[in-house]
N, C-alpha and C positions, 0 to 999 in steps of 0.2 A: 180826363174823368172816365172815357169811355172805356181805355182800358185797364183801369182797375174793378169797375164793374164785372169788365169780363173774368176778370183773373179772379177776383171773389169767386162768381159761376162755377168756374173750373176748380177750383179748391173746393167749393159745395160739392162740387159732384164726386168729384176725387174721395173725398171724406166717406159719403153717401156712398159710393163703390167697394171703397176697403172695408165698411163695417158690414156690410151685404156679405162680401167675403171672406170676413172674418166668422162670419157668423156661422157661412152655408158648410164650412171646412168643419168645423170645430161639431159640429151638429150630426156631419158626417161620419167623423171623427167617433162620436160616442156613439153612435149608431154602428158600427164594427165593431166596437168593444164591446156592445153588448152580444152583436151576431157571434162572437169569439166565446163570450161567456156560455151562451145557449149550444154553441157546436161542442163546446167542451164541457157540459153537462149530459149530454146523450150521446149516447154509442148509436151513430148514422151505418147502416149498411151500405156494403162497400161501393162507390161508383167512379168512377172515373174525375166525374165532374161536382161529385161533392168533395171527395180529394182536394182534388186544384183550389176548390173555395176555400175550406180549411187550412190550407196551405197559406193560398193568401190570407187569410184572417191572422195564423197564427204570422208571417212575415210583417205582416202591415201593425199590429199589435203588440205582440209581445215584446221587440224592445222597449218601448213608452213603459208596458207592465212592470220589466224587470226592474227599472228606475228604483218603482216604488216597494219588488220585493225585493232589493237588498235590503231596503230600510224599515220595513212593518216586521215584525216579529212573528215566525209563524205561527198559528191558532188551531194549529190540530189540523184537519182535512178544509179549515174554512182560510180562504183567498181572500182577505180584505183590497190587498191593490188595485183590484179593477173599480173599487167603489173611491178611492183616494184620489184615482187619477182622476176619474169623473168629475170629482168634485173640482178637483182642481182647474180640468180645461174649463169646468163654467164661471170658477172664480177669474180665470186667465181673461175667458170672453167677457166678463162683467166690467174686469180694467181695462178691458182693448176698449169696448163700446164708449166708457168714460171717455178716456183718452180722446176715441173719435171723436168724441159728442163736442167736445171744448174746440175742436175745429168748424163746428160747422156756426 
């Protein structure tokens, strides 16, 4: 009996761990997307180390983006994909969190 108790334990906690990091990723995650969106609405004067950010934003980003601009049709100067994707990573976290939730 003892050790099913524990192995419960550790599957709580286990559970309890992946939705913490599902969560903190994904969270993350839109929070780049949106620093990508705001870096690519203003014309930043040149620096070295706003560069390298931009760089990263647009590396760490713009694949997930393009996903969704083969597939949105484009609307003139307006970028609907960053707002689809969004939507979608919190639909994604909503079913992870379910998912998780039924294990604990």
């Amino acid at each position: 009996m003892g050790a099913t108790v524990a192995t419960v334990l550790v599957a709580r906690t286990a559970a309890s761990w992946a939705r913490s990091f599902v969560d903190v990723f994904i969270y993350v995650y839109i929070l780049l997307i949106f620093a990508y969106i705001l870096t690519s609405w203003f014309r930043l004067p040149y620096s070295v180390w706003l560069s390298r950010i931009q760089r990263f934003l647009y590396d760490v980003c713009d694949p997930y983006l393009r996903l969704f601009r083969r597939v949105l049709p484009p609307l003139g100067p307006v970028d609907l994909s960053p707002m689809v994707a969004v939507l979608l990573l919190y639909l994604v976290k909503r079913v992870l969190d379910a998912l998780i939730g039924r294990l604990d």
